[in-house]
C-alpha positions in Angstrom: 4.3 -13.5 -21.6 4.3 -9.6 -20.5 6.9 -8.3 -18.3 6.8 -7.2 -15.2 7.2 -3.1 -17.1 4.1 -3.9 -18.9 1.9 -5.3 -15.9 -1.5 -3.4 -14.5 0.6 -2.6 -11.4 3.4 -0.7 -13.4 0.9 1.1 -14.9 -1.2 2.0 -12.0 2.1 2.9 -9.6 3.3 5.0 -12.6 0.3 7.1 -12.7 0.5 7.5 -9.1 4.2 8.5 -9.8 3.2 11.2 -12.4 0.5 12.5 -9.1 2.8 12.6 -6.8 5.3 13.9 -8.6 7.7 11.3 -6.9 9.5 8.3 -8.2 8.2 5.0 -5.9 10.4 2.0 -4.4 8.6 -1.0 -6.7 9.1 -4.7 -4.7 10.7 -3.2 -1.9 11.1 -5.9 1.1 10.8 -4.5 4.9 11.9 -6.7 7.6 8.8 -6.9 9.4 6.6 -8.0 6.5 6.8 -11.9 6.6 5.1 -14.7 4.6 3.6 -17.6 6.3 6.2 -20.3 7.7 7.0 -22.8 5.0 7.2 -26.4 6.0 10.9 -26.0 7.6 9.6 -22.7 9.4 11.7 -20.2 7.4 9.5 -17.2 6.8 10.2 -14.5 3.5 10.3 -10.9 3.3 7.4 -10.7 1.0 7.7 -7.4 -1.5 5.0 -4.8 -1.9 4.3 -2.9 -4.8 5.5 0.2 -4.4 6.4 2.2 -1.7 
């Protein structure tokens, strides 16, 4: 199994790194960004790729 370093989305948000000229966030969480409630109502910060 390929890690998470060797996915399509590292490669993709480290060429957008080497545009920018910037380093992103990878799975950052904000506190506003919530899952679906699960079946006891707890919702989860879900991550997004790179910010």
């Amino acid at each position: 199994m390929a890690s998470r370093g060797d996915s399509d989305e590292a490669y993709v948000v480290g060429l957008c790194n080497r545009v920018l000229g910037e380093e992103a966030l990878t799975q950052h969480r904000f506190d506003w960004l919530l899952g679906d409630p699960g079946a006891g109502g707890r919702q989860v910060r879900l991550p997004v790729d790179a910010y």
